[in-house]
N, C-alpha and C positions, 0 to 999 in steps of 0.2 A: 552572622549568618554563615553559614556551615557548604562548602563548594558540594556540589554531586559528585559520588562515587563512578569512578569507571564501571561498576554495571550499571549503572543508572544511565551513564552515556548513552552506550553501545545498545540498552535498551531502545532510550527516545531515537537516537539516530535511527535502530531499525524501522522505527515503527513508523517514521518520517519515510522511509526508504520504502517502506512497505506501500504506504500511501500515495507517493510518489508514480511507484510502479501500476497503482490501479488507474491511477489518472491517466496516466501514459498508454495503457491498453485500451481505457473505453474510449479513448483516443482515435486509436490507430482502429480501431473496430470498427467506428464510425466513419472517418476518412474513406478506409478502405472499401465497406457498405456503399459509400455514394459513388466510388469510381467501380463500381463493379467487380471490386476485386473478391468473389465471395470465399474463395481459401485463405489468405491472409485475415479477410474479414473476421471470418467465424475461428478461426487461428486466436486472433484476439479477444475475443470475445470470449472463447475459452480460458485464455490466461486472464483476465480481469474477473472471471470466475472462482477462479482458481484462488487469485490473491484475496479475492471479497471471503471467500471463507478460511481461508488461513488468519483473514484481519476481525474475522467475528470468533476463533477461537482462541484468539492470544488472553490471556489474562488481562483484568482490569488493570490501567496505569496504578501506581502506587502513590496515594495523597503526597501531594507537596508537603512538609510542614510550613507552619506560618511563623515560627521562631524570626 
């Protein structure tokens, strides 16, 4: 079995990085909604926006092989 190429890395790690960050915002968007914080709030809310459509334009991951 054949190891992943360094773009294959730099890919998955983005895309984990990417996902990471959406969690991370509808997070803090939430948190912040309950404590009344509505600029930080909606701050977040806008960047988990933001990631959600950069994570719906990236290209489909590329098939594993099953070698």
């Amino acid at each position: 079995m054949s190891e992943p190429s360094t773009a294959e890395r730099l890919e998955s790690l983005g895309r984990f990085g990417l996902r990471a960050l959406r969690i991370v915002a509808s997070t803090v968007s939430i948190v912040e909604l309950l404590r009344s914080d509505w600029t930080a709030g909606i701050a977040a809310g806008v960047a988990w926006l933001v990631f959600l459509q950069v994570e719906r334009r990236l290209p489909p991951a590329a098939p594993k092989p099953n070698d």
